[in-house]
Structures are given as structure tokens and as C-alpha cells.
C-alpha positions in Angstrom: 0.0 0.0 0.0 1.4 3.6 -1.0 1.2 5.8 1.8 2.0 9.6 2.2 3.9 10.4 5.7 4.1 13.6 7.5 7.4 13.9 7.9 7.0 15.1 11.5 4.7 13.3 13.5 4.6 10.4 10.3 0.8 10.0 10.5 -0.5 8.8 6.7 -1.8 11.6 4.8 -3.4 9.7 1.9 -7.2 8.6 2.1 -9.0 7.1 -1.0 -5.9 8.5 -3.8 -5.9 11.9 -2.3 -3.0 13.3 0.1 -5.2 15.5 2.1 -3.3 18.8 3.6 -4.0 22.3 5.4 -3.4 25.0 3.0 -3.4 29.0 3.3 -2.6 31.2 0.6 -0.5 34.5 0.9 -3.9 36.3 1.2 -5.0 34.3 4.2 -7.7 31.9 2.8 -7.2 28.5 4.7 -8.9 25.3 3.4 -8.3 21.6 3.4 -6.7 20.9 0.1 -7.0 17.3 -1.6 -3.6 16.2 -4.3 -3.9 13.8 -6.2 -1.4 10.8 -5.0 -0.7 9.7 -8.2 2.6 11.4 -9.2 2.4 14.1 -12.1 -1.1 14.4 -11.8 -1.9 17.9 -10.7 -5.7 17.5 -10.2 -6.4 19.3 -7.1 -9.2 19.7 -5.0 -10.4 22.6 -2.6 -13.4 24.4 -0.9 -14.7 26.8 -3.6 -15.2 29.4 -0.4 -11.0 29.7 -0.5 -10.3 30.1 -4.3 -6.6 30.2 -4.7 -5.2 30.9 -8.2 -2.5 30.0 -10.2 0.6 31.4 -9.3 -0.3 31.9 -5.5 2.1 30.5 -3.2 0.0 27.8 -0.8 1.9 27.4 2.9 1.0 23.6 3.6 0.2 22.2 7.2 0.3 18.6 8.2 -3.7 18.3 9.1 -2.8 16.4 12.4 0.3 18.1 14.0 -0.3 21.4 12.3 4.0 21.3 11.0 4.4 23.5 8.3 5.5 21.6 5.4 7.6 24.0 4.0 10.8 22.7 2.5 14.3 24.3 4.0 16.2 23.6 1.3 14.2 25.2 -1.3 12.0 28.2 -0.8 8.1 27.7 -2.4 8.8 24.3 -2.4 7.1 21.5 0.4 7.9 18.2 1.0 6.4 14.5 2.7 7.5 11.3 2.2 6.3 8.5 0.9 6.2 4.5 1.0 5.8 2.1 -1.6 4.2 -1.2 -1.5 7.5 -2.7 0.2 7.8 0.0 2.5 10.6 2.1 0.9 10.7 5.5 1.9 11.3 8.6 -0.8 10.9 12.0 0.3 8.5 14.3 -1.9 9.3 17.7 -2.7 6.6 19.4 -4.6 6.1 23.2 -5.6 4.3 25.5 -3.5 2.9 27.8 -6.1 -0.2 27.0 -7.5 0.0 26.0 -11.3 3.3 25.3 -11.0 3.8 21.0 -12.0 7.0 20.2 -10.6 7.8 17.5 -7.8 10.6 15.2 -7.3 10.6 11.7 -5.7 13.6 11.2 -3.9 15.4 8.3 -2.9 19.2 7.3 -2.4 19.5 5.5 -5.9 17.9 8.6 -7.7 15.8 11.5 -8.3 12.8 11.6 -10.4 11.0 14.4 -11.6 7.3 15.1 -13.0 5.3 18.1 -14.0 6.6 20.4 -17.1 8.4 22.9 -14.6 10.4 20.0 -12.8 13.8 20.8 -15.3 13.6 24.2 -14.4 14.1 24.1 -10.9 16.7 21.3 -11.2 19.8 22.2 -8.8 21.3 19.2 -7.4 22.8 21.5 -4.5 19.3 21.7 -2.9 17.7 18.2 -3.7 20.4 15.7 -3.1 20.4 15.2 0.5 22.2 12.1 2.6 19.8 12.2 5.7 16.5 12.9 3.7 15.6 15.5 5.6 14.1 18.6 4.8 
């Protein structure tokens, strides 16, 4: 089973193929926000009370600790990790601004990328990382 981690408090994230998070966008609208936890499919869901449009930065909050998500190494970029069906862990960085499709599964072998922005934010001094942390 694929599973979505907080990275802080490591409860699963992902319910029926969405990874559901906190969001608020720079103008203060908060909402639950639903990905899609199928890699390079940027179908997202949100209450249409909190509209947030593309190019808006989104902060994202681990729903049951409340942790930002925000990734150190990479400003308007978040990050969780994730298992696979034999329980190997990748760490998930993902970009923060709305309309934006790049994220990078991470592992020790490799990086992957998805999302038609991933090249350009490609800078192995801020994703390659020996303790997977963000």
C-alpha cells in the first residue's frame, strides 16, 4: 500500500488517492486541500469558499500536527514522504505555487522528476540530500 507520511509526526496523509493537507494562501484563505497521489497528476481539489489561483504560493500544514511543510532547502517548495508497497521511503518535494507541476521523488538511488516545470528548478545542491531531511 502507498502511503503519504508527514514527515514530523509520520501519520498517513493519503485517504481514497488523495494526500489531504491544510493550505493557506498569501492572502490568508485557509482550506483543506486534496492532491492527487498519483505522481504528475496535478488534479487538485479545494473548498470553492478559499479560491486560490495559479501562481499563489500555498503554505501547507500537516492536518494532524499542524507542521508546516515547507521545504528548508528550497524556498516555495514542500515536501512529505512517501512508501511504496515494500515500504521504501522517498521524500516528496513538490512546488508550493499553485499552477506550477513540478515534484521530485527522492530516494538514495535517484531522483525523479514530474510536471513540465520540474527541469527548471533542477539544482542538485538543494535536492540531493544524505539524511532525507528537509
Amino acid at each position: 500500500m502507498i502511503k503519504y507520511l508527514c514527515p514530523y509526526c509520520r501519520t498517513q496523509l493519503n485517504v481514497d488517492k488523495n494526500v489531504i493537507l491544510v493550505g493557506h494562501s498569501e492572502t490568508g484563505c485557509r482550506a483543506l486541500i486534496l492532491l492527487s497521489q498519483d505522481l504528475g497528476d496535478y488534479n487538485v481539489k479545494m473548498a470553492p469558499e478559499c479560491p486560490i489561483k495559479k501562481g499563489d504560493k500555498v503554505h501547507f500544514h500537516c492536518p494532524v500536527c499542524s507542521k508546516s511543510l515547507d521545504y528548508a532547502r528550497k524556498e516555495d517548495f514542500a515536501w512529505l514522504i512517501k512508501t511504496d508497497e515494500e515500504g521504501k521511503e522517498f521524500t516528496i518535494v513538490f512546488s508550493a505555487i499553485f499552477g506550477d507541476h513540478a515534484t521530485y521523488k527522492i530516494s538514495e538511488e535517484r531522483t525523479l522528476t514530474y510536471g513540465e516545470k520540474a527541469l527548471k528548478f533542477m539544482n542538485p545542491e538543494w535536492y540531493i540530500q544524505e539524511d532525507m531531511e528537509g
